[in-house]
C-alpha positions in Angstrom: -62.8 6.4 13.4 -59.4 4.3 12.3 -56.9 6.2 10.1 -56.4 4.6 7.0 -53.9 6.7 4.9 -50.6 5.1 5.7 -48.1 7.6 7.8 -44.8 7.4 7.4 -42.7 8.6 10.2 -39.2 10.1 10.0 -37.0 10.7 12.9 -33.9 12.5 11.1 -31.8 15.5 13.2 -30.8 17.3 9.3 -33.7 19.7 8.3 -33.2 19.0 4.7 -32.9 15.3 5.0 -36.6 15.8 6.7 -37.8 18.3 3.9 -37.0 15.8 0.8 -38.4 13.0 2.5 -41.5 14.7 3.5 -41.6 15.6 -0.4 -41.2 12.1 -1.5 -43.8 11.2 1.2 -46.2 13.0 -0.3 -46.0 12.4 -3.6 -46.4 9.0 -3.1 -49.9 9.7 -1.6 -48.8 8.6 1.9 -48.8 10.8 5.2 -45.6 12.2 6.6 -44.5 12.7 10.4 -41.3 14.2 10.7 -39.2 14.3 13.8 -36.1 15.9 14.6 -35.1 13.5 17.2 -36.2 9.8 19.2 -37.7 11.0 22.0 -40.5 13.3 19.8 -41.2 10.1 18.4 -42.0 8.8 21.3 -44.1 11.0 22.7 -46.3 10.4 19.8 -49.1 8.1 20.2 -49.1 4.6 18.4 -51.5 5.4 14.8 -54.2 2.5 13.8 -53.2 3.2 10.2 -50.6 1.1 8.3 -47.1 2.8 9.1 -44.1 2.5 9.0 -40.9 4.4 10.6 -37.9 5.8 8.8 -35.0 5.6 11.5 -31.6 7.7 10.9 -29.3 5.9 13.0 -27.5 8.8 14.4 -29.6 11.2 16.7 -28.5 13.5 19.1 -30.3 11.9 22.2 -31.7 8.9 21.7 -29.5 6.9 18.8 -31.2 4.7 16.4 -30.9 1.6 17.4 -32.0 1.9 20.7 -35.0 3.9 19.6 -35.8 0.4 17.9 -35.3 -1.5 21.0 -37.8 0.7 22.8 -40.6 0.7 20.0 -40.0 -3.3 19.1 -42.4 -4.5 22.2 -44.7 -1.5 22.1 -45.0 -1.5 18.5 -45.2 -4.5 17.2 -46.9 -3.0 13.5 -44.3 -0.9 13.2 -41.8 -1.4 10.6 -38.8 0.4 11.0 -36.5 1.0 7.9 -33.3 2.8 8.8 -31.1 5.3 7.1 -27.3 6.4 7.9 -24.9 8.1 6.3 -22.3 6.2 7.0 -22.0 2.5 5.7 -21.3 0.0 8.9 -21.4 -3.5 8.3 -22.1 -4.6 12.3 -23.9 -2.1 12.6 -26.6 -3.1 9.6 -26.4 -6.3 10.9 -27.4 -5.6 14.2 -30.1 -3.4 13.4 -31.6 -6.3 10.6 -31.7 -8.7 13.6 -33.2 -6.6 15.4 -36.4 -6.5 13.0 -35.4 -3.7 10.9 -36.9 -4.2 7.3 -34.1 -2.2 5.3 -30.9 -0.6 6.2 -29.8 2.2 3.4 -26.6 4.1 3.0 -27.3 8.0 2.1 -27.4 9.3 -0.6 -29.8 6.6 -1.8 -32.0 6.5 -4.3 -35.3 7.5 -4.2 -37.5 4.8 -6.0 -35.5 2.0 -3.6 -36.8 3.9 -0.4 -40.2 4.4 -2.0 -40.4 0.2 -3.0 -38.7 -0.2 1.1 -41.4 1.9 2.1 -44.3 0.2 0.4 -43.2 -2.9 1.3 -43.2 -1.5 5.2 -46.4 -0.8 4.9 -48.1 -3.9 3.6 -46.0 -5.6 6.5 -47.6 -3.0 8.8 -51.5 -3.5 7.2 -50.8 -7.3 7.5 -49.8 -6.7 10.9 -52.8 -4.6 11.8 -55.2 -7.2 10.3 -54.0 -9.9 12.1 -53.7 -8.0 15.6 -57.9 -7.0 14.8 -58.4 -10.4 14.6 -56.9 -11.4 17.8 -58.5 -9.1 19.7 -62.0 -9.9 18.0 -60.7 -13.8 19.1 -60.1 -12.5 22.8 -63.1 -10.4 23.6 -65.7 -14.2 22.1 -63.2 -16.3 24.1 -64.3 -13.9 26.8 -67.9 -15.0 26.2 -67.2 -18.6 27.0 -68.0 -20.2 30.7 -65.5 -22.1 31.9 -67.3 -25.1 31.4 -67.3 -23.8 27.7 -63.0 -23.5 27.9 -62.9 -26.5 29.1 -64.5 -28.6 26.7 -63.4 -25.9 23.8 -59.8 -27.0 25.3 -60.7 -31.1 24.8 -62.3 -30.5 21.5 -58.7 -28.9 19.5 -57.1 -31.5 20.9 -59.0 -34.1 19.2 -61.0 -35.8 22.0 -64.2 -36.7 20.9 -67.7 -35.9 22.7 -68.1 -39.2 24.6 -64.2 -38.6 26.0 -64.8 -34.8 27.1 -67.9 -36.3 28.8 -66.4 -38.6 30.6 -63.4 -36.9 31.4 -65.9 -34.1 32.5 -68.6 -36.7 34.1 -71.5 -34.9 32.1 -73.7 -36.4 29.4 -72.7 -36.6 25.8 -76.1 -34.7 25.0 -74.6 -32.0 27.3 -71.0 -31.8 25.6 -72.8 -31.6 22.4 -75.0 -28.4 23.5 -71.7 -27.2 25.1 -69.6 -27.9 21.9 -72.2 -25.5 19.6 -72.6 -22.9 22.1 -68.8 -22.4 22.0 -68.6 -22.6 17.8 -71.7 -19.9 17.9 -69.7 -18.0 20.5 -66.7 -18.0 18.4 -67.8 -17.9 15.2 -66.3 -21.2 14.1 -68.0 -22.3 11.2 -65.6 -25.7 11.1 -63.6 -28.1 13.5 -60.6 -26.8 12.1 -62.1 -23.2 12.4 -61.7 -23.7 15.9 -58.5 -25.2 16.4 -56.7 -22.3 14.1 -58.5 -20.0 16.8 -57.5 -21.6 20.0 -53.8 -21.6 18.5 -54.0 -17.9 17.9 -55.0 -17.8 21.4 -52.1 -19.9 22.1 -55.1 -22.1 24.2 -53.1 -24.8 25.8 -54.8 -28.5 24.6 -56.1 -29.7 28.4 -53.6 -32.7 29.4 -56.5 -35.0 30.8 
């Protein structure tokens, strides 16, 4: 069954650094994970929830930043807001270039992390949504014949029936029958349905 209370993770070395947040986390109806260094974190597995991660940039084995280079390929629905208690201008910047959603400055205030941290999280939900529907995309595109690719290919591109049968040396009748199985297949209930689809799939347009 998929999670759905948001978790908020916390990787922070200071105990009661860890202990507010987890207090704050809570109150705000969300689910804290605390961790008392990166490589804890890591060991945990990704969640299916919304999430978000709350970085302190200064760990004892595994320091911030590089914790966010190792989570950014893996964990793409992961937002990572980071924390520090020492205000570095290079360093914020290469952490926000990195993807990082907010960089804050301890002590901070507690209704800016809260707002930082619900904003995380609708990134994160959005991020979620859209992976679910990629993966729905991928297991119909699995459906298809290859017959069915290729004309699903000359159809985004704009090539009407009597081209793709040509090009394919099959009847029109038979590019038409080809042409609905695929829509059924994928659930395409327009033209442009379909084309938004095969560019989520990142389906190359067949070159013909």
């Amino acid at each position: 069954m998929q999670e759905t209370t948001p978790i908020v993770y916390v990787v922070d070395d200071d105990i009661s650094v860890r202990e507010s947040l987890e207090l704050l986390i809570r109150s705000a109806g969300w689910r804290p994970v605390l961790f008392d260094a990166a490589s804890a974190f890591l060991d945990e597995p990704p969640s299916l929830a919304p999430c978000c991660l709350v970085l302190d940039v200064n760990l004892p084995d595994l320091n911030g930043l590089d914790l966010q280079r190792s989570v950014a390929g893996a964990r793409p629905a992961l937002p990572i807001i980071f924390i520090t208690g020492y205000g570095d201008v290079p360093l914020t910047v290469r952490a926000m270039k990195a993807g990082a959603v907010e960089f804050l400055t301890k002590p901070f205030d507690s209704d800016t992390l809260l707002q930082a941290i619900a904003d995380a999280l609708e990134n994160s939900r959005a991020a979620l949504g859209q992976q679910t529907r990629l993966d729905a995309l991928r297991q119909a595109y699995a459906l298809l014949t290859q017959r069915e690719r290729e004309v699903l290919e000359m159809v985004v591109a704009g090539r009407l029936n009597k081209q793709v049968a040509a090009d394919l040396g099959i009847s029109e009748i038979t590019v038409k029958a080809h042409r609905g199985r695929v829509m059924r297949k994928m659930q395409a209930r327009t033209l442009p349905d379909l084309v938004n689809m095969a560019a989520l799939l990142a389906i190359t347009s067949a070159a013909r």
